[in-house]
C-alpha positions in Angstrom: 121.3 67.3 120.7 118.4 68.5 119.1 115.6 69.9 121.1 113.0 71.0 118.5 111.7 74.3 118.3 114.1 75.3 120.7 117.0 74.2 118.2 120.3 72.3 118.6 122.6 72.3 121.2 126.4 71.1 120.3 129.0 71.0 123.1 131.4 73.4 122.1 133.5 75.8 123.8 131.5 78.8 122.4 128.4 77.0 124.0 130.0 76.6 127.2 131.5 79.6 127.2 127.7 81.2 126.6 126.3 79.4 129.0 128.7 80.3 131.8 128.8 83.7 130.7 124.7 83.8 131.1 125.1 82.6 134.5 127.3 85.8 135.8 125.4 88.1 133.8 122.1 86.9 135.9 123.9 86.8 138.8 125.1 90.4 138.2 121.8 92.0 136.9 119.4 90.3 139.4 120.5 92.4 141.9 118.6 95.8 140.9 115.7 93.8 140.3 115.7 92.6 143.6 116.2 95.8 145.4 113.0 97.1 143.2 110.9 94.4 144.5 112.2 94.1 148.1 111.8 97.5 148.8 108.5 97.9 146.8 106.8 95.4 149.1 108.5 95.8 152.4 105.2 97.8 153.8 103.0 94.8 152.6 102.0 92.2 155.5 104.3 89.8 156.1 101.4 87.1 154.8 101.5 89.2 151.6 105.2 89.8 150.6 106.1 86.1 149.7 103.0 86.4 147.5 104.2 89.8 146.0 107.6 88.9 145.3 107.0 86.2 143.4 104.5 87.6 141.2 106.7 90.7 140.6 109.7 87.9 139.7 107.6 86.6 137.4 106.0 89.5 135.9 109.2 90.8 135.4 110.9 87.7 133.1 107.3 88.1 131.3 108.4 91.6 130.2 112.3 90.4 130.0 110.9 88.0 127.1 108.9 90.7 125.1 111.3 92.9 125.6 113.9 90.5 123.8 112.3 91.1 120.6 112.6 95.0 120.6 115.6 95.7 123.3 118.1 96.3 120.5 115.6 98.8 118.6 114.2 100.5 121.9 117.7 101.7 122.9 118.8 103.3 119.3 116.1 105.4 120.4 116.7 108.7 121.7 115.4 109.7 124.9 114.7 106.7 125.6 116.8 105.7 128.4 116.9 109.5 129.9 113.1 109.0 130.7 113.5 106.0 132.1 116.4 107.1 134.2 114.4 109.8 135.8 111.4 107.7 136.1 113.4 105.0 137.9 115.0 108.3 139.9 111.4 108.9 141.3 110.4 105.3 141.5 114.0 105.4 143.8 113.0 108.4 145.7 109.8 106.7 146.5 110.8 103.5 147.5 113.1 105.1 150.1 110.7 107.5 151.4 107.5 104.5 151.8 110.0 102.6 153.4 112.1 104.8 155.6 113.5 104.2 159.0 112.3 107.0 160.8 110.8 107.1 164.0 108.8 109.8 163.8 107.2 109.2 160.1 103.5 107.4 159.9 104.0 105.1 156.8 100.7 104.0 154.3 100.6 101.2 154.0 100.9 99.8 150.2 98.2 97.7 148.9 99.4 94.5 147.1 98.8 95.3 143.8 100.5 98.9 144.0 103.5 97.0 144.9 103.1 95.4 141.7 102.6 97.9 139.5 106.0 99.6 141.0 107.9 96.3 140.5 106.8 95.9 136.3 107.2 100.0 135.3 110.8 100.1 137.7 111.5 96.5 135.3 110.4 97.6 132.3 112.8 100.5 132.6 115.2 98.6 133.8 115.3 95.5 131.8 116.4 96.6 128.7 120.3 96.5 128.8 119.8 93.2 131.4 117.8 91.8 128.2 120.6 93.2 125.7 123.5 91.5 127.7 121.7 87.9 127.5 120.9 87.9 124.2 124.3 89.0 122.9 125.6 86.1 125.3 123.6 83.6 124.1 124.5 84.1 120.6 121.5 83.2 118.4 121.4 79.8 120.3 117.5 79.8 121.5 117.8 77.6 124.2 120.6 79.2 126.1 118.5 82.9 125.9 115.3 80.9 127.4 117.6 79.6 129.9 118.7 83.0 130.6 115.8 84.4 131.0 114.5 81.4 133.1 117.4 81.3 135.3 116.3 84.8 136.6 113.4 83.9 138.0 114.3 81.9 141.0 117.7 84.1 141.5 115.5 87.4 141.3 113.0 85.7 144.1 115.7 84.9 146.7 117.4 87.8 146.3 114.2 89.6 147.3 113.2 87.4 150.0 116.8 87.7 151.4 117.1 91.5 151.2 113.2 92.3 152.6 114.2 90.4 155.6 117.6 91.8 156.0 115.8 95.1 155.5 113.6 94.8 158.6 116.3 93.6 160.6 119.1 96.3 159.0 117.3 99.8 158.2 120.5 100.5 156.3 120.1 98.7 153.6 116.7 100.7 152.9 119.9 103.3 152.0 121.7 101.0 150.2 119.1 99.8 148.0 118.0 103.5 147.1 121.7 104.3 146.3 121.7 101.6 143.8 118.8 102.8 142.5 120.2 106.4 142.2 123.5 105.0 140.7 121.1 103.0 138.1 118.9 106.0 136.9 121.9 108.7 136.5 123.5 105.3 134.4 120.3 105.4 132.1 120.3 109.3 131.5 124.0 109.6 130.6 124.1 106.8 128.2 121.4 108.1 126.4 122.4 108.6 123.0 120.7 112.1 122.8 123.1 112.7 125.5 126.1 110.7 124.4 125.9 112.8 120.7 125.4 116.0 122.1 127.7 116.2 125.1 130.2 113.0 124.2 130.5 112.7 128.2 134.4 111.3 129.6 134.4 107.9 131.2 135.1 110.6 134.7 132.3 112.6 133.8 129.9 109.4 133.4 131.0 108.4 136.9 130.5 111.7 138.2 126.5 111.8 137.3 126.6 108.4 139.0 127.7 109.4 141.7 125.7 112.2 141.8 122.4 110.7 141.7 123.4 107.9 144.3 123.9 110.5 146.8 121.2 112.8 145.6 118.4 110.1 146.0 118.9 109.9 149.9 119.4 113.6 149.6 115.9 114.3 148.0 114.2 111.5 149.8 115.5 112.7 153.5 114.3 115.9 152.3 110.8 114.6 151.1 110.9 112.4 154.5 111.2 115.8 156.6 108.5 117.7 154.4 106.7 114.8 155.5 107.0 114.7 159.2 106.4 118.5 159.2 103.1 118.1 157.1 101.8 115.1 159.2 102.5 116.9 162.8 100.9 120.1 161.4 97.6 117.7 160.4 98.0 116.3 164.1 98.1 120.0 165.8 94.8 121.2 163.6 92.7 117.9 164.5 91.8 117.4 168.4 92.6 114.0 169.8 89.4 111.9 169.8 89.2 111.7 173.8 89.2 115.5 173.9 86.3 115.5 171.7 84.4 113.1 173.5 85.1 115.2 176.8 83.7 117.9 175.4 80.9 116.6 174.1 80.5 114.8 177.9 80.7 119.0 179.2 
């Protein structure tokens, strides 16, 4: 069948084989992505998160089809995928502490568009390998990579819409989410190949940093969460209450 510029499509095993493999890998990878962006605009209004998810989903296949063309290069790279495992640490670390269960913590609310920007630098970082896996699936074939890359879109949106709901009814998965996030960056750092050639880390050793940072994410947000609390009730202790003002001023 030829489809023009998007090339020829025979109905062989390797094409089936392709196109089924594409499905599981964006079945796989659209999870992180969807943690990113159902975390990143759980503080927006309920009007505004439909709104935000599906311009992050989008803005993030944008990125996943520039990104095709230098994905390959960018990760020979090193230090590459060390700073963008710390950055999505913090971007981790953030999310969990904006969108925290706590009681006691006053949350600011996130405009629309900083829920954006989160989504596209967390997806940039992210999107590299994701981008990597589908193009090595796809084998050359043009329209089975487009399809890849489109296929993403609507997963990545109900993902998101299903986990920002589950999130207000399930506070947990706020931990969850930030876990995965942890598990992601410490991934990036160790497979750096400034990392890899200068420290040749085990397959245990890998797992270990994984694990590390899963844990450690809820570690240094809980800890950022108390800081928090402590600053805010200190702010509330120095500044009077408005109706003891306006008494005094009434004296």
């Amino acid at each position: 069948m030829d489809l023009g510029v998007l090339g020829q499509i025979q109905f062989t095993w390797d094409f089936f084989f392709g196109f089924v493999s594409i499905i599981v890998i964006d079945l796989i990878l659209a999870g992180d992505n969807a943690v990113v962006i159902a975390l990143a605009v759980r503080t927006l209004p309920q009007s505004q998160r439909m709104k935000g998810i599906v311009f992050g989903a989008g803005a993030a296949v944008f990125l996943r089809v520039f990104l095709t063309f230098f994905a390959a290069q960018l990760l020979q790279f090193q230090y590459v995928k060390c700073i963008g495992g710390i950055l999505i640490l913090w971007i981790a670390i953030k999310l969990f502490v904006e969108g925290a269960p706590e009681e006691k913590i006053r949350q600011e609310v996130k405009t629309f568009w900083q829920a954006i920007w989160i989504i596209v630098i967390a997806d940039i970082t992210m999107s590299t390998d994701n981008v990597l896996a589908v193009a090595a699936a796809s084998k050359g074939n043009l329209f089975l990579l487009i399809f890849g890359l489109g296929l993403s879109i609507p997963l990545v949106i109900f993902t998101s819409t299903l986990l920002s709901i589950l999130m207000d009814k399930y506070p947990v998965i706020i931990y969850i989410g930030a876990a995965i996030l942890g598990r992601v960056g410490g991934e990036m750092i160790v497979t750096d190949p400034f990392i890899i050639q200068t420290f040749h880390p085990s397959t245990v050793l890998q797992y270990g940093v994984e694990a590390f940072f899963t844990i450690g994410v809820i570690v240094a947000g809980k800890i950022r969460i108390r800081l928090k609390i402590a600053r805010q009730e200190k702010t509330s202790q120095a500044t009077p209450p408005c109706d003891t003002l306006k008494t005094e001023k009434e004296q």
